[in-house]
PARO-75232 format. One record per residue: residue in one letter; x, y, z of N, C-alpha, C in turn. Coordinates in steps of 0.001 Angstrom, whole numbers, plus 524288, in hexadecimal, padded with zeros to 5 digits. Layout:
N
AXYZXYZXYZ/...
***
This chain:
299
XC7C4DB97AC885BCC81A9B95C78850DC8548B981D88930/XC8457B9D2788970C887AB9F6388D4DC8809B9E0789446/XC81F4B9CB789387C80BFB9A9189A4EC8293B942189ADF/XC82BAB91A08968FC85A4B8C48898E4C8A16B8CDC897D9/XC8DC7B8FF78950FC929CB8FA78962AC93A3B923D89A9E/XC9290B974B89C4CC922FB99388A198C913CB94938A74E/XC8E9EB90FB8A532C8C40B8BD18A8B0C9137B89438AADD/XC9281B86858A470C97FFB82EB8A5BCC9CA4B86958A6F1/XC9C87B8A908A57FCA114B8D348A810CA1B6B8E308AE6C/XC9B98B8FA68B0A6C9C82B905E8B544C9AD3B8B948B99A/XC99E3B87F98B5E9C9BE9B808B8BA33C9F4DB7E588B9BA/XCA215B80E98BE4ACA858B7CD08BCAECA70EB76418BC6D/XCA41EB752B8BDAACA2DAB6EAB8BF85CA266B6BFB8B7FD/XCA0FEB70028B4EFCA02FB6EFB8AE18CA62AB6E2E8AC03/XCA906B72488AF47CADE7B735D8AC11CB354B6F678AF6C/XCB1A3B6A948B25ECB5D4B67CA8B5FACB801B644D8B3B5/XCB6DDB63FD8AD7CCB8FEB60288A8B5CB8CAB62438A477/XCBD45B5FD68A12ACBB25B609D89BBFCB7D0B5E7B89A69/XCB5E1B5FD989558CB20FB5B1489165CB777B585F88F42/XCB362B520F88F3CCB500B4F9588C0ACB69EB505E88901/XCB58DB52538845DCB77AB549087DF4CBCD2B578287F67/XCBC70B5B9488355CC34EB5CFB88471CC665B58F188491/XCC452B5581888ABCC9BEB525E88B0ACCAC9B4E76886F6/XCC7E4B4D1F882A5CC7FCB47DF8807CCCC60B484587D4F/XCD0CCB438487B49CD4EAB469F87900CD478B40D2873FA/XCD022B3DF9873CCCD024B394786E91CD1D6B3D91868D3/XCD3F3B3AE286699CD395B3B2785FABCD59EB426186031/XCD77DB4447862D6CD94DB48E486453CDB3DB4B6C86007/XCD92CB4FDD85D4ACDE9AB523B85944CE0C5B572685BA8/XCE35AB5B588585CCE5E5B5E9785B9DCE22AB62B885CBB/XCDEBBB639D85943CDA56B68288599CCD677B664B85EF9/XCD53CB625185F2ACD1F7B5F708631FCD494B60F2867B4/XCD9AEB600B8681ACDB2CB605186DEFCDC1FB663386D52/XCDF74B693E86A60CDEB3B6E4A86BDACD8C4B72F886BDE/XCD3B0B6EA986B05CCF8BB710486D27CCF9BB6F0B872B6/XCD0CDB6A4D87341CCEB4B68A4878E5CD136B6B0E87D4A/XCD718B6DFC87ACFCD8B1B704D87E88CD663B740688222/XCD63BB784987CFECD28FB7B9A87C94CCE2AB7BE987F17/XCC96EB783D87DE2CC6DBB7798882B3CC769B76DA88863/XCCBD4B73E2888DACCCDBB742E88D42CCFBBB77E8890B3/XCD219B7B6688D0DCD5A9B7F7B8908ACCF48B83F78920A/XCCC02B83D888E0DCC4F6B876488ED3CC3C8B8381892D3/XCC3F6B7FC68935BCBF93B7F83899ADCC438B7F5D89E05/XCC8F2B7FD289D77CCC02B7F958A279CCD35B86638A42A/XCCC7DB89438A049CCB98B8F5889F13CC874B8FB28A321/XCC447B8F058A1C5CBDC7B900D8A5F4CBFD4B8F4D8AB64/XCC1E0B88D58ABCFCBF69B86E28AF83CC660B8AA98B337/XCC9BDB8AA48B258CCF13B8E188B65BCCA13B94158B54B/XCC9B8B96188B257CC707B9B1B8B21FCC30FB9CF38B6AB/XCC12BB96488B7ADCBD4AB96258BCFDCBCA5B95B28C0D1/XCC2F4B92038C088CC276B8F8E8C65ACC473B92288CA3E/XCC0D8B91508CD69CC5DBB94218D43FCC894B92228D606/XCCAA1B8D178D4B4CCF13B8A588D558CD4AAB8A3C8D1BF/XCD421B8F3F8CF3DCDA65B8EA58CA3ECDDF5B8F3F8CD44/XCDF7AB916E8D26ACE5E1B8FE88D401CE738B897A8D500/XCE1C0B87728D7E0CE32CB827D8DA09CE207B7F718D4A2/XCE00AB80EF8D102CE027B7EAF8CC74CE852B7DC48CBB9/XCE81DB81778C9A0CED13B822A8C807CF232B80A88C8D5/XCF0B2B814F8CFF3CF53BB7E0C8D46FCF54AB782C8D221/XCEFBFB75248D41ACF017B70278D160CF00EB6F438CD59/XCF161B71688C816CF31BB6FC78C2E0CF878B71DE8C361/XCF978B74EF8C673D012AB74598C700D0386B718B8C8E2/XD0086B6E4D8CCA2D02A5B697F8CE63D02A9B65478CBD9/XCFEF8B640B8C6CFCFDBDB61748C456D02CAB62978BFA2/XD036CB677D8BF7DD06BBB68218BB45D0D9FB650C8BD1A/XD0E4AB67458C12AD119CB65A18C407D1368B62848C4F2/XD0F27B5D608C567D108BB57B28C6F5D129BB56A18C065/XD0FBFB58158BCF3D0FC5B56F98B696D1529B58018B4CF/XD18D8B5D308B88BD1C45B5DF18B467D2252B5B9A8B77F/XD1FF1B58F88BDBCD24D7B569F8C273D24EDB51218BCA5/XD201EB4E948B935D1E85B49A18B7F1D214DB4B4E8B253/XD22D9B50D08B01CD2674B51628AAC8D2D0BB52228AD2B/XD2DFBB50CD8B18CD328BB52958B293D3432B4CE38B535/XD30A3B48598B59ED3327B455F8B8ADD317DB436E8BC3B/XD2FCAB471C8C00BD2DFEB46708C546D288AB44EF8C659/XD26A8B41AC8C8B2D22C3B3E1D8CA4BD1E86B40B88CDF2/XD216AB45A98D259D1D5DB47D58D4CFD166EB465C8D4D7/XD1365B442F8D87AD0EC5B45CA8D7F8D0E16B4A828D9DF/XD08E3B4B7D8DAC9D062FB51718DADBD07E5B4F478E170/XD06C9B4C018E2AFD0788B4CDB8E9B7D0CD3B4E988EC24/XD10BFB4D8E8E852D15F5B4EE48E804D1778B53BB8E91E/XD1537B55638E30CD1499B5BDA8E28CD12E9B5ED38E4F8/XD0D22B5C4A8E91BD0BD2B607B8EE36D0F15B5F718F1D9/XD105FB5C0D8F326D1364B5BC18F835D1963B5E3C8F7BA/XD1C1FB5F5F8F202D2003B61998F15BD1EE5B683C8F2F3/XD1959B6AAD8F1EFD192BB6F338F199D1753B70C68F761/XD1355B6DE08F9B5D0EDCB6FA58FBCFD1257B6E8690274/XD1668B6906900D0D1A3CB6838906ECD1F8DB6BFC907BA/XD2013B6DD09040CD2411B723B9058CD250FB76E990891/XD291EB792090A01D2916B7AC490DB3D29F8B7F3490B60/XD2A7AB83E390D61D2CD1B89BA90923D32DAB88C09086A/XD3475B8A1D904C6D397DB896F903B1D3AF6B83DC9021B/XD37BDB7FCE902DCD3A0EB7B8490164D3A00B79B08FAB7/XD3D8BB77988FA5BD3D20B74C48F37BD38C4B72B08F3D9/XD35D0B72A38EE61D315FB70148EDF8D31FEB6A8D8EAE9/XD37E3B69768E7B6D3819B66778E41DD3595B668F8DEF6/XD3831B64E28DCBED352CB63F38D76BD2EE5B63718D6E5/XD2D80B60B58D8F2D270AB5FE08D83ED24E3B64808DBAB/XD27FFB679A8DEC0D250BB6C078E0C2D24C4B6FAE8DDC1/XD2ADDB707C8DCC8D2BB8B73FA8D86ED27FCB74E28D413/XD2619B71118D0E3D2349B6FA08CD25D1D79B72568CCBE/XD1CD7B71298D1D7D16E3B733F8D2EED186BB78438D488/XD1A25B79288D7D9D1A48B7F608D93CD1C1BB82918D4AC/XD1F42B820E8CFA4D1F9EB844E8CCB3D195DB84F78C944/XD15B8B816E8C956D12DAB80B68C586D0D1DB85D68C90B/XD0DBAB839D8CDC5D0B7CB86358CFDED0A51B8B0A8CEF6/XD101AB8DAD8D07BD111CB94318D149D10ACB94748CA2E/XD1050B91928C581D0E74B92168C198D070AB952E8C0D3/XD0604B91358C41ED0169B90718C38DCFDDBB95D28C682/XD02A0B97B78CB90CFF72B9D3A8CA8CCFF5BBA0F88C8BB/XD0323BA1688C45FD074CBA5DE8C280D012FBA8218BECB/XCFFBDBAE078C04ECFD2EBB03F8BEA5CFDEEBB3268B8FA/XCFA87BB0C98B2FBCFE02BB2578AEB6CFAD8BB6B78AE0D/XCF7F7BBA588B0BBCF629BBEF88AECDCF978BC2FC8B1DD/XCFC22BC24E8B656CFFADBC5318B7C4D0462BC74F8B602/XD0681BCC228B761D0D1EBCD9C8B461D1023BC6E98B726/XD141CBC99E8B4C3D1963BC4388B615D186EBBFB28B731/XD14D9BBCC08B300D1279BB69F8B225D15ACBB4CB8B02F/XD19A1BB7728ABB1D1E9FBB5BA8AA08D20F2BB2EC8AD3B/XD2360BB7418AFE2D2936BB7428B3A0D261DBB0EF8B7FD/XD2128BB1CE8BA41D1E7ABAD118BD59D201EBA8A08BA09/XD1E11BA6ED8B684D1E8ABA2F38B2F9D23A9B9FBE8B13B/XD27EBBA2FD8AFE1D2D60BA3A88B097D3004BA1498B44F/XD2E39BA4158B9D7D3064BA0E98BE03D2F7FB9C3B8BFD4/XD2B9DB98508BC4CD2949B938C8BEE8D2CA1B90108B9FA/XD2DF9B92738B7D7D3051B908B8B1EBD3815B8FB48B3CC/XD3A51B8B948B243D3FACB8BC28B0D2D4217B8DEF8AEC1/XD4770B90DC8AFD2D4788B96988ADA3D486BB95DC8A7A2/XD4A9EB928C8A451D4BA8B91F189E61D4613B921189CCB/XD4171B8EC389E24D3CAFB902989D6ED3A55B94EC89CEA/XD3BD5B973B8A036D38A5B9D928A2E6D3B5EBA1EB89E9A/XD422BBA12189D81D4530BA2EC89A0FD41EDBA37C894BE/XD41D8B9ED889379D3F12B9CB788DB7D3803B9EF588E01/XD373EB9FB18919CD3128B9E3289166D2EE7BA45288F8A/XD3013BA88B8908BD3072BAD1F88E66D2F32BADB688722/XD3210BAABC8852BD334EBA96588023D2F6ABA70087BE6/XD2DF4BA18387F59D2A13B9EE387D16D2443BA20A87A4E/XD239DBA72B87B8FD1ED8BA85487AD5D19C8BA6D387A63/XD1642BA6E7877F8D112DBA5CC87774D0ED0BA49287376/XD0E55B9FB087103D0BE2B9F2E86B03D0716B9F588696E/XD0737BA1BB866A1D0280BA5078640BCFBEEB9EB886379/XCFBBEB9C70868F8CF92DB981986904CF393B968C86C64/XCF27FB928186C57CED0BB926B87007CEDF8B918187577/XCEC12B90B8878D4CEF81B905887DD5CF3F6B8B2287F19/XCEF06B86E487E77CF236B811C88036CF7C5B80ED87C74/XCF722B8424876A0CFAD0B82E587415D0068B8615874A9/XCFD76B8BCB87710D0374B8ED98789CD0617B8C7887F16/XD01FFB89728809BD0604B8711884D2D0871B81F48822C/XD0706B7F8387FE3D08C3B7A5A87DF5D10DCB7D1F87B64/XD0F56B826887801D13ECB837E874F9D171CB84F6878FE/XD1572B877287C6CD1AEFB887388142D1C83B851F8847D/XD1923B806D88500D1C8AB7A7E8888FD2036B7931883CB/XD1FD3B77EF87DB5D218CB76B587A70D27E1B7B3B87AEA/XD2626B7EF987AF4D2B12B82CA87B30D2D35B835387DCE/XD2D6EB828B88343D2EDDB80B7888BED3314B7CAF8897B/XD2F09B7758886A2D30CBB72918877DD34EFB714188498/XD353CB74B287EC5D383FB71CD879EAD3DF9B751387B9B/XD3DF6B7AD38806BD41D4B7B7287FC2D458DB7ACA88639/XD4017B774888B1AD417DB780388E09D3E1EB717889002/XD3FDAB6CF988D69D4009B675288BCAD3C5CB64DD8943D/XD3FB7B67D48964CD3E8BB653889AB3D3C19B680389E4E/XD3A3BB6C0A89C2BD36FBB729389F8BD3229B706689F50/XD2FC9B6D1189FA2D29C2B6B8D89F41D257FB6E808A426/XD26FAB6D9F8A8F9D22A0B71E48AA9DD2323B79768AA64/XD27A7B79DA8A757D26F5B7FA78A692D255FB7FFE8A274/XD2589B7C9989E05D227CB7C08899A8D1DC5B7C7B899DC/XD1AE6B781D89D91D159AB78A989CC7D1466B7C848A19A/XD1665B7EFD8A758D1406B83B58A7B9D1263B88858A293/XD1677B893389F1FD1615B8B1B89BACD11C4B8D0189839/XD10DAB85A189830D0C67B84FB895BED0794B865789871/XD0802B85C989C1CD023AB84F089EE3D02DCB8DAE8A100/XD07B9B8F998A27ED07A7B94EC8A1D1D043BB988689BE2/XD06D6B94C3896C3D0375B960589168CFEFCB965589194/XCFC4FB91FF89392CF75CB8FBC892C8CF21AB93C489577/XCF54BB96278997ECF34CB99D289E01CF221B9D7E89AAD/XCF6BEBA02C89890CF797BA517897B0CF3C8BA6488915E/XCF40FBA2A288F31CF05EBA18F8899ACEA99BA1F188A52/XCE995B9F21890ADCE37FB9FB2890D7CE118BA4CA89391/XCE4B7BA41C895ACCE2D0BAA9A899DECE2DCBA98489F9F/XCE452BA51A8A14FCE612BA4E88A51BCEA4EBA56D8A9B1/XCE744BA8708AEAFCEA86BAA868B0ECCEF8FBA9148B439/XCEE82BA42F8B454CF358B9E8B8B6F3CF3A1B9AFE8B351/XCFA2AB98EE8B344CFA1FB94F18B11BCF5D4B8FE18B321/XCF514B8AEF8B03DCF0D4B87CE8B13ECF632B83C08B05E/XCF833B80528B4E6CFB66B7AD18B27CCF8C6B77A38AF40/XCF865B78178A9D6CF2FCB73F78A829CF721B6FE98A4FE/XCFBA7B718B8A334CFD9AB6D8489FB4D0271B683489FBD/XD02D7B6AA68A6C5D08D7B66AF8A751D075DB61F18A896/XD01BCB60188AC37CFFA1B5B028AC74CFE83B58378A7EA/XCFD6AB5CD18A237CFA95B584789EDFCFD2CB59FE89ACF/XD01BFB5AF3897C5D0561B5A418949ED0905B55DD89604/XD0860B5198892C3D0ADAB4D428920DD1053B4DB7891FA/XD12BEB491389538D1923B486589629D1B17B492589014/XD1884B447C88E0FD1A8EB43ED88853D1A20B47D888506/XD166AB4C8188556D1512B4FF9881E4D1848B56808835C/XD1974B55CB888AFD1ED8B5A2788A64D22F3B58BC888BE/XD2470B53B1887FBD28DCB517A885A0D28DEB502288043/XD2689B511D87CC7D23F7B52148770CD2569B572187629/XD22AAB5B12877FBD229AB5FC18795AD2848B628B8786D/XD2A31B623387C9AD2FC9B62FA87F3BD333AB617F87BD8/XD3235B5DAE87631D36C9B59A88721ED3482B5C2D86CD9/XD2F8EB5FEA86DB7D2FE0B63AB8691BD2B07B5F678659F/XD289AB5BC286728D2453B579A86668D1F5FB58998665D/XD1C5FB56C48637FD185CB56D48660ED13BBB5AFA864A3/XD1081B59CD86601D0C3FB611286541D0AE4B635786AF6/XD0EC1B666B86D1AD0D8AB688B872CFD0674B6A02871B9/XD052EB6DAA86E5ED0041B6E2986F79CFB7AB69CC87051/XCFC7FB658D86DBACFAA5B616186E16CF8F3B5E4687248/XCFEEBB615587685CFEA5B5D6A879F8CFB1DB60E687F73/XCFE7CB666D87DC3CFB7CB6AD38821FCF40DB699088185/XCF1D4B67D887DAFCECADB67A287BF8CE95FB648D87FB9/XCECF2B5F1487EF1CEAF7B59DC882FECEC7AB5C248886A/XCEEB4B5E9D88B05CF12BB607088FDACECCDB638389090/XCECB5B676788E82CE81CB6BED88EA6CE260B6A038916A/XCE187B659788DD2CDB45B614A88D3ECDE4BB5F1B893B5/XCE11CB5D118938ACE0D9B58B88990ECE233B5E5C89F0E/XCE56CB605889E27CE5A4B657D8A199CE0B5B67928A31F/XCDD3BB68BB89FABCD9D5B6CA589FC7CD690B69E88A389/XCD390B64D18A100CCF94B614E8A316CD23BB60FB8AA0E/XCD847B5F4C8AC16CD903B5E808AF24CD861B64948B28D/XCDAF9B67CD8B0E1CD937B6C2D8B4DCCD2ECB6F268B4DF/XCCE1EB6DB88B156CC8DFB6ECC8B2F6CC823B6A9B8B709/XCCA14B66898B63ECC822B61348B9F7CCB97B64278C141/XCCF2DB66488BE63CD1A1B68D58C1F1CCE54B6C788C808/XCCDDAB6F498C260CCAD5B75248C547CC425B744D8C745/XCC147B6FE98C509CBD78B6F978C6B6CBCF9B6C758CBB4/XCC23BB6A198CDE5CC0A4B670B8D227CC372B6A928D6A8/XCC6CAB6ED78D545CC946B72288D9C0CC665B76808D9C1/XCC20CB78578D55FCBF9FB7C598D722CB9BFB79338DADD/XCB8C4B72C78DA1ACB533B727C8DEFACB993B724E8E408/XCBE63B71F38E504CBF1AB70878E892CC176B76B38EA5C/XCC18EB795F8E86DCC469B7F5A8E94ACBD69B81928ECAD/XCBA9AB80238E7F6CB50BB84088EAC8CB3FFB80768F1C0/XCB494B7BBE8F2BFCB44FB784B8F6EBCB7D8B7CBB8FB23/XCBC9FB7E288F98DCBF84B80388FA1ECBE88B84A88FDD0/XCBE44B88AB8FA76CB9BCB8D328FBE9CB4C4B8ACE90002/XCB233B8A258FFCACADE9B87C090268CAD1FB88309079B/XCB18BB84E6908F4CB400B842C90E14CB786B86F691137/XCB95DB8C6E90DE2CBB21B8F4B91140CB7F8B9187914BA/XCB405B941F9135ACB015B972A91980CB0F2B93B191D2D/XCB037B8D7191CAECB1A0B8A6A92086CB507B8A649245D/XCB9DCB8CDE92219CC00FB8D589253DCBF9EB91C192818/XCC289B8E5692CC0CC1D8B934F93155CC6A5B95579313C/XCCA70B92C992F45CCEB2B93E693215CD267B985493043/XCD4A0B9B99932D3CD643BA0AC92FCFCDC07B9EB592C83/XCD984BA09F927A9CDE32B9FFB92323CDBD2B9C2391E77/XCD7E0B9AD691FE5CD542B968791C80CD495B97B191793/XCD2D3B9BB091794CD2BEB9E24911ADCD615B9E7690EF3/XCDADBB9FF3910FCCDF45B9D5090DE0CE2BEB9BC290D08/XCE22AB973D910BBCE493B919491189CE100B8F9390C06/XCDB2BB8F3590BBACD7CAB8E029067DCDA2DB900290165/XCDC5BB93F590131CDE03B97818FDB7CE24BB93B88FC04/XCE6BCB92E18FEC2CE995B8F128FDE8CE830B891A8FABD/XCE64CB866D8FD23CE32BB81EC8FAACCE0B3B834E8F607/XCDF26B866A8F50BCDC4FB89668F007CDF15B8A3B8E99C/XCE42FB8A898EC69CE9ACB8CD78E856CED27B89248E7EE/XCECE1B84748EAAFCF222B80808EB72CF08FB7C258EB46/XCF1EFB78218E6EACF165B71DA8E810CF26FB6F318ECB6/XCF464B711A8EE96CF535B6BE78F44CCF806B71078F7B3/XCF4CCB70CB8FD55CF88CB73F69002DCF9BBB71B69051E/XCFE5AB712690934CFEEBB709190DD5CFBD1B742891193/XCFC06B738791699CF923B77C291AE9CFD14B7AEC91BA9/XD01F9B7B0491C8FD057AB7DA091CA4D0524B82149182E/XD0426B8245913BBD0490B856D90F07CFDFFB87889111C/XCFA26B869F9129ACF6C6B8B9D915A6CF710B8F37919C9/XCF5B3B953491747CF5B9B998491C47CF469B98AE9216E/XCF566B957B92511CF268B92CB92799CF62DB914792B42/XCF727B91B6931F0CFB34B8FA29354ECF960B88389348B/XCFE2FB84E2934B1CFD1FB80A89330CCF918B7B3993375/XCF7A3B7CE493964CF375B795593D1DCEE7FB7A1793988/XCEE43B800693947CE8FFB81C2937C4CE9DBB7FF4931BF/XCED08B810492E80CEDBAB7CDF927D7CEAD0B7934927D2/XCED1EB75A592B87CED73B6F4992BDBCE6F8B6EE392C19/XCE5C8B712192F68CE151B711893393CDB45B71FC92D5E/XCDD1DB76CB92A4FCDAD2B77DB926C5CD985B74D3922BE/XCDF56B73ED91F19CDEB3B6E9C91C20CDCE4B681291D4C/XCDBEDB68D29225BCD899B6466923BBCD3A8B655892336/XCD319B6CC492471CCC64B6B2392413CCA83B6BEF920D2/XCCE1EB6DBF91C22CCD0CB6D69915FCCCC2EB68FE913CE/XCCF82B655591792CCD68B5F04914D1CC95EB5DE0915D2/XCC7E3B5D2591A00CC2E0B5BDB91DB2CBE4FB5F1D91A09/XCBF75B63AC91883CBB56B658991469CB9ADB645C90F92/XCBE7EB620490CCACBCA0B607E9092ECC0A7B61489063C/XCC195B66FC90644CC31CB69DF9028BCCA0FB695C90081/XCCCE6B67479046DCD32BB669190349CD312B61AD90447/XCD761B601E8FF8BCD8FDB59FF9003DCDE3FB59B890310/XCE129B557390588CE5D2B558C907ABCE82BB536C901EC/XCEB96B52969018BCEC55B51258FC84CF110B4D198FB30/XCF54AB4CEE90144CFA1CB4A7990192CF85BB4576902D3/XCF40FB44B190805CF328B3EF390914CF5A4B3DBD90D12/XCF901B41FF90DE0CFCDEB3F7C91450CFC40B426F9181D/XCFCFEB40F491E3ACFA47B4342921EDCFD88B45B292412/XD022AB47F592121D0615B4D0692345D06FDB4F9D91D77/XD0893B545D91C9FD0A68B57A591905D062AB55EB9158B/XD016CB589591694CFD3CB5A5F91265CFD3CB5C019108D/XCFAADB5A0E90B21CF8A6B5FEF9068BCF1C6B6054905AC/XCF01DB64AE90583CEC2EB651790575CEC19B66678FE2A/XCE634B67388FD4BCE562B69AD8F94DCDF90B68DE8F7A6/XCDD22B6E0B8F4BCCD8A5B6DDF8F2A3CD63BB68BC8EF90/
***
């Protein structure tokens, strides 16, 4: 028993989906989905526990979170939007709203919760009546998905239009309940418009809804992590290949960031350009904009 679980634990290629029986949500009651959660927060446990890809994990589910919460506020942004708001800027320049968005979720996403002053970090990505209040809310005596579900609820009912500091919140809870050392964006893509706005009017069964989020989150970031840890190890691979001095981490870069310009690598600019081409040519980086000036690269 202990050598085939040892088996599937150490092939990620077993763990790049859920089972069926997680994801299925027919004839659903509440015990059903708060097992399926459950299961699913245990194999998404393993599989971040394993991978050598959790920053670039993380980056791209903050962008994901990001586009999710420009789409609770109004704003239409795609994800190509959102890189080109962050990734074309200059130092000092406004990023706008959709930059804003992501770069807040971001610098979320590395905020280390086993370190001193995770507070005060957390706080600052937060609106200050939020950050005020958020002290307060404490911690209910609950299972994980459900003590994040009660603090978007407590958030929302007293701060109606705070929705992505709500669900950082949440997805900060969710961390801190399992034992994890970064927040994970798992809940702002898949908590329903209608069910933050349920939520937020004092409606509804937040846990109910955190449950189905949990199940569709989870499945999406293993599907996640199993296709950036083949393309992270590709990654690796091909560095002995690079001649060129700084390569290592210019790679380092690409490694940690959804989409990067050549300009944003250690690297004088000819030699960037020169690089991320032959990252394409390898295999290993996609261009990702489509246009043949102001590129973005990315893993």
């Amino acid at each position: 028993m202990t050598q085939a679980l040892n088996t599937v634990v150490d092939d990620n290629t077993r763990l790049a989906v859920l089972p069926g029986w997680v994801t299925a949500t027919a004839h659903e009651t509440p015990d059903a989905a708060a097992f399926r959660a459950g299961a699913a927060l245990a194999v998404l446990d393993i599989v971040l526990r394993d991978t050598g890809a959790g920053t670039l994990i993380r980056d791209r589910l903050a962008l994901n979170a990001s586009e999710a919460c420009l789409a609770l506020e109004g704003r239409r942004e795609a994800t190509s939007d959102i890189r080109d708001a962050v990734c074309l800027a200059r130092a000092g320049d406004a990023l706008g709203p959709a930059g804003d968005m992501f770069a807040a979720w971001r610098k979320l996403a590395q905020i280390n919760l086993a370190a001193g002053g995770w507070k005060d970090r957390v706080a600052a990505m937060l609106p200050k009546p939020v950050a005020d209040a958020w002290s307060d809310l404490g911690e209910p005596p609950s299972a994980p998905v459900e003590r994040a579900s009660q603090i978007l609820a407590k958030v929302l009912r007293q701060f109606p239009r705070e929705e992505a500091a709500a669900l950082m919140l949440a997805d900060v809870t969710l961390a801190r309940a399992i034992g994890w050392d970064r927040p994970v964006p798992l809940f702002a893509a898949h908590v329903a418009r209608r069910d933050i706005r349920a939520i937020a009017d004092g409606a509804g069964a937040p846990a109910q809804c955190f449950y189905r989020a949990t199940v569709a989150a989870g499945d999406q970031a293993i599907r996640l992590a199993a296709d950036l840890d083949r393309r992270v190890a590709k990654v690796r691979a091909i560095a002995p290949k690079l001649r060129a001095k700084g390569s290592d981490e210019a790679l380092a870069v690409f490694l940690s960031h959804d989409a990067v310009v050549p300009a944003a690598l250690p690297l004088p600019d000819r030699a960037a350009r020169r690089l991320c081409d032959r990252l394409v040519e390898l295999g290993v980086v996609r261009e990702l904009s489509g246009r043949p000036t102001f590129r973005i690269y990315g893993v």
